[in-house]
C-alpha positions in Angstrom: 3.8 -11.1 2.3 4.7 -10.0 5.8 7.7 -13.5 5.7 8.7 -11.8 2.1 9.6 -8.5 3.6 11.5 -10.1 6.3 13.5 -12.3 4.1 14.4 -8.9 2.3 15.8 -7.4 5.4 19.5 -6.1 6.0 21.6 -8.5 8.1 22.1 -5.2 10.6 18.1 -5.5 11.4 17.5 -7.4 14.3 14.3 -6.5 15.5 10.7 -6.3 13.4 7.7 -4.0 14.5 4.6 -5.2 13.2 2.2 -2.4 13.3 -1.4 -4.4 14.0 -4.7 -3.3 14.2 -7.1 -6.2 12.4 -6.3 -9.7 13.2 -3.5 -8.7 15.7 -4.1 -12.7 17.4 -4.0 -14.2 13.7 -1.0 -12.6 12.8 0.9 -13.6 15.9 0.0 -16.6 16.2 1.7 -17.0 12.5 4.7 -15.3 13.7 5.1 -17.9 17.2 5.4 -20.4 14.3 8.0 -19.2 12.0 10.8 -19.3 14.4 12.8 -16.0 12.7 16.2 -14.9 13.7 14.8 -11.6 14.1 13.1 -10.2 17.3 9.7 -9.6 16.4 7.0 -7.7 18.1 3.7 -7.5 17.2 2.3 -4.3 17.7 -1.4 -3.4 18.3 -3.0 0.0 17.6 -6.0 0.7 19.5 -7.3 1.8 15.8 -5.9 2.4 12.5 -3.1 5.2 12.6 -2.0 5.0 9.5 2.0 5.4 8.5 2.7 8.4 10.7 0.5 7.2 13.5 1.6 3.7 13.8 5.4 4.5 13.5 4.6 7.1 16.4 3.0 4.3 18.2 5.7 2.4 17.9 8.5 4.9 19.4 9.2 3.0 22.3 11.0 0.2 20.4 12.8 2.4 18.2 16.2 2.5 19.9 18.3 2.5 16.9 19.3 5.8 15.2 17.3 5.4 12.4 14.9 2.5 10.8 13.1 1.5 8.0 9.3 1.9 7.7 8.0 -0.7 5.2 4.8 -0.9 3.7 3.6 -4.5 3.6 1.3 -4.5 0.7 4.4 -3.9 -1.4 6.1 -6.3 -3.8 9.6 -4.5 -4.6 12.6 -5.4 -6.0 14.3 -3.3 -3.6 17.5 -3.7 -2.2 17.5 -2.6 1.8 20.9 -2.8 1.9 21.5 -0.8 -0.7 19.1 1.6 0.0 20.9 1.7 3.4 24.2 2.6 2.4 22.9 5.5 0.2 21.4 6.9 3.3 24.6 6.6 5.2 26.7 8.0 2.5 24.5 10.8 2.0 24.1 11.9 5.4 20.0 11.6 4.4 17.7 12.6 7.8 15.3 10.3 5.4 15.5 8.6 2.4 12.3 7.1 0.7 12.1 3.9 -2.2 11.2 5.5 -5.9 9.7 3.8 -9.0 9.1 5.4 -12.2 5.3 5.0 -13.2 4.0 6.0 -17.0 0.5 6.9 -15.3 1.7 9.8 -13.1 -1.5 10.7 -12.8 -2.8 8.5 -10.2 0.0 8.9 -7.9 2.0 11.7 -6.0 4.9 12.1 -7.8 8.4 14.1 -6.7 10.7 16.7 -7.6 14.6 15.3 -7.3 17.3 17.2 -8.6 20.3 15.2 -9.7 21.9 14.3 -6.4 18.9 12.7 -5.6 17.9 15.2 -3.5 13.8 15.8 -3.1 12.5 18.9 -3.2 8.5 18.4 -3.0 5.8 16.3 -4.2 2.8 16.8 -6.0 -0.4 14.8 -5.7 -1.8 13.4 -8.7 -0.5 15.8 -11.1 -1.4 16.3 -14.8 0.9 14.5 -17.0 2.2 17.8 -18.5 2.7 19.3 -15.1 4.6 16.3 -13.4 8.3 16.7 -12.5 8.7 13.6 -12.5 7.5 10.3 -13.7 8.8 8.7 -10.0 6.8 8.0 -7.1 7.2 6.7 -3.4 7.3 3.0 -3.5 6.3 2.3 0.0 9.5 1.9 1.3 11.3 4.5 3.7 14.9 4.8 6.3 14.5 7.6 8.5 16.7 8.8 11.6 15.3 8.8 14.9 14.8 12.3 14.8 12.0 12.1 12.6 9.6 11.0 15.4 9.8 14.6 16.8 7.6 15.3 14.2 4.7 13.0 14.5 1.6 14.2 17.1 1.2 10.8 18.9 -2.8 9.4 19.0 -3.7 10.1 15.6 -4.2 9.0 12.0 -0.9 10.8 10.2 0.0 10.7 6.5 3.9 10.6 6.4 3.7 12.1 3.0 1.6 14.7 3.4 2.6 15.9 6.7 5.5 14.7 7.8 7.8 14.7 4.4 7.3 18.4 3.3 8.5 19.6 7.2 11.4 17.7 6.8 12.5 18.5 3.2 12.1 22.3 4.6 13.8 22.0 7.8 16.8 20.0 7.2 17.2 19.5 3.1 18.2 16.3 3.9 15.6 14.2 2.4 16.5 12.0 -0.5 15.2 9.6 -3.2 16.5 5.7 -4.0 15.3 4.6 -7.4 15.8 1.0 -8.0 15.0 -1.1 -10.8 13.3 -4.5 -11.7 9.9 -4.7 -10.2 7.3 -3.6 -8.1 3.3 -3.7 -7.3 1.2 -2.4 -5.0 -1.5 -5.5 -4.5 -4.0 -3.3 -2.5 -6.1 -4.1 -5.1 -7.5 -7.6 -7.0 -5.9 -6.7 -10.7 -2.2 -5.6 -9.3 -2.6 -9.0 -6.6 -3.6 -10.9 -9.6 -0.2 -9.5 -11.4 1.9 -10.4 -8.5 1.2 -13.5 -8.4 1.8 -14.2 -12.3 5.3 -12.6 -11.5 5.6 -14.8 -9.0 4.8 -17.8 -10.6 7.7 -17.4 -12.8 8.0 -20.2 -15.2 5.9 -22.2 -13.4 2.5 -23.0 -15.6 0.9 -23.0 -12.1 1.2 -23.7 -8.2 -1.0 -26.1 -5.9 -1.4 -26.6 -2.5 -1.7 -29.9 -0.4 -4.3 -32.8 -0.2 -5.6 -31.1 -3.9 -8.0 -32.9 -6.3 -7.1 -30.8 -9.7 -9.4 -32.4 -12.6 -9.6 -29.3 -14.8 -6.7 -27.3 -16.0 -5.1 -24.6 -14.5 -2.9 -22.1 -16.6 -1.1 -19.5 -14.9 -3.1 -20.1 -11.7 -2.5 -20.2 -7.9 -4.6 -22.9 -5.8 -4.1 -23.3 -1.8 -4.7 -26.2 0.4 -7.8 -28.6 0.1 -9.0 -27.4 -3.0 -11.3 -29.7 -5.4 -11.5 -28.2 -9.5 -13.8 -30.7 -11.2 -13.5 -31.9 -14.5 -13.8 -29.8 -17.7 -13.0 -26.9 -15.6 -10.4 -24.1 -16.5 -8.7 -21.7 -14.2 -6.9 -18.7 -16.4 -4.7 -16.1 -14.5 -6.9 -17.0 -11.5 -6.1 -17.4 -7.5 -8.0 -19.8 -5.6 -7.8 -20.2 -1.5 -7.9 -23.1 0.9 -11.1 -25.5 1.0 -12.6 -23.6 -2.2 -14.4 -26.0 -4.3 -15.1 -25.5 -8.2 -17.6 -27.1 -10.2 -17.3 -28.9 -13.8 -17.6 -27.5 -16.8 -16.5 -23.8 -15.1 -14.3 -21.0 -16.7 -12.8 -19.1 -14.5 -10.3 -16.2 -16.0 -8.7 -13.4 -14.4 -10.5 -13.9 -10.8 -10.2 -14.6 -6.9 -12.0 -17.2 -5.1 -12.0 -16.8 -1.5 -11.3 -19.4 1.3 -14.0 -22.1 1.3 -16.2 -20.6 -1.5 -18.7 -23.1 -3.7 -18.4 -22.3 -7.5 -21.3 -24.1 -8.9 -21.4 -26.2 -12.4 -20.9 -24.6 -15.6 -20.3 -20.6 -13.8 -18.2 -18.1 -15.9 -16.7 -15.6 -14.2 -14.3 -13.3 -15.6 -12.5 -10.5 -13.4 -14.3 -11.2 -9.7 -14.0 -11.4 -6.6 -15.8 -14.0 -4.9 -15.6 -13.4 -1.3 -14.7 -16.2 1.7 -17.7 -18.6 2.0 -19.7 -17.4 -0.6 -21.7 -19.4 -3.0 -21.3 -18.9 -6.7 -25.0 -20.7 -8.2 -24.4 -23.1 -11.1 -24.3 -21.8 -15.1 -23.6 -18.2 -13.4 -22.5 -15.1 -16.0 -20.6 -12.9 -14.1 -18.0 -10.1 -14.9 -16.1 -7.6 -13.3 -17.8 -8.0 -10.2 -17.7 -9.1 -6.5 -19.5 -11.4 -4.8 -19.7 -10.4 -1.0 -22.9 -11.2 0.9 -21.8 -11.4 4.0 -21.4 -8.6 7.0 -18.2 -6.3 7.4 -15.9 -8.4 9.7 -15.9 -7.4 13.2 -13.0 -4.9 13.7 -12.2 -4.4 10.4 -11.2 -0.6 9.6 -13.7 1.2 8.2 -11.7 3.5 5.7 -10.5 0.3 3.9 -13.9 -1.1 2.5 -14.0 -1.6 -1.0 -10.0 -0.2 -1.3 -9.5 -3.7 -2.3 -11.5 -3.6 -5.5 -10.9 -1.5 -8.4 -9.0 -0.8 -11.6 
């Protein structure tokens, strides 16, 4: 995801701040081996900061006059260099990504006049009290500037206290709607619905040194995985060294690196968790399968946000 975001870049960015907190050694060790044109520099927060707090903490490589601040659990459609120009021509002290959502309710949604202009947003309004049906979409371009306003050395929402000082201090904060697509895959159902859009019109996508005798439709399958005969994988993802039992049925599901699904299991809508063992003739739905220990290091305040409706 991080290598798709790069790819999206404008040609004018040259360097990449990676803002790190879990895995910072796996992540860079992944970078060392893509060989990008781009400078990149892995950056690691002593602990999570959250948007305002890591861009903070990333102030001393910010020499340009403004930047982008990209969320990476994003799957957009966005143009950067698009978005870019509007900033520019605008004379925007920040501009953030929109997307229109039917289900305003879940999301804080903005108030933009029609020069694109933003004038507030609410949180999770009541569909008859929303002023919009757009959202933020994860993606932001903001002027230097803009760090004067983040306290360094602490967890910092950008959009609930960064955003409203600088819609009433300069009136130069503005919204880019784009169109096509766009996910946020912080959770198993929207990840699941990326990679179907990903797909394309592929009926499905393997990985090396696989031995596939079941039958996949509209699944995704890494490196080294085994799917025994009689099996099916339905609008299921499936990572390296997983292996999957005959006779299974497997619909609308992730199975984690090296799990075991045993013969004849049903699983519809889980999450089966790295290493974990599903028993054989199993019934399970809309569930997860996690036995083991949180891992070491990994931030407290994002257990369980990656399971849920």
């Amino acid at each position: 995801m991080i290598t798709y975001i790069l790819d999206s870049l404008p040609q004018e960015v040259d360097t990449v701040i990676l803002a790190v907190n879990y895995r910072r050694d796996q992540i860079q060790d992944y970078i060392d081996n893509l060989h990008l044109k781009q400078k990149i520099i892995v950056n690691q927060e002593p602990q999570p900061l959250g948007t305002g707090g890591a861009t903070k903490y990333a102030e001393q490589y910010l020499t340009s006059d403004r930047f982008f601040v990209l969320n990476a659990d994003i799957i957009a459609s966005i143009n950067l260099e698009h978005m870019l120009k509007n900033h520019i021509m605008k004379h925007a002290e920040a501009s953030i990504s929109l997307w229109p959502v039917e289900n305003v309710s879940e999301y804080g949604v903005v108030k933009i006049d029609d020069t694109g202009k933003i004038g507030y947003f609410v949180e999770k309004p009541r569909p008859q009290d929303a002023p919009s049906n757009l959202i933020n979409a994860g993606a932001y371009l903001l002027e230097h500037d803009v760090l004067d306003y983040i306290q360094p050395g602490r967890l910092i929402s950008m959009e609930k206290e960064i955003f409203p000082r600088i819609i009433q201090d300069t009136d130069r904060f503005y919204g880019y709607q784009f169109t096509g697509y766009w996910n946020d895959v912080g959770r198993i159902t929207s990840y699941l619905e990326v990679n179907q859009l990903l797909l394309k019109n592929r009926p499905y996508l393997t990985g090396a040194h696989c031995t596939i005798k079941g039958k996949l439709a509209a699944a995704v399958v890494g490196d080294h995985v085994t799917v025994n005969q009689g099996t099916t994988l339905d609008h299921a993802v499936v990572f390296n060294n997983a292996v999957i039992g005959a006779t299974c049925s497997i619909q609308r599901s992730v199975i984690g690196e090296g799990a075991r699904i045993g013969d004849g299991a049903i699983l519809e809508d889980v999450a089966v968790g790295d290493h974990e063992t599903v028993t054989a003739h199993s019934r399970l739905r809309n569930t997860v399968v996690w036995t083991q220990p949180i891992p070491t290091g990994y931030p407290q305040k994002q257990i369980g946000n990656v399971i849920g409706e």
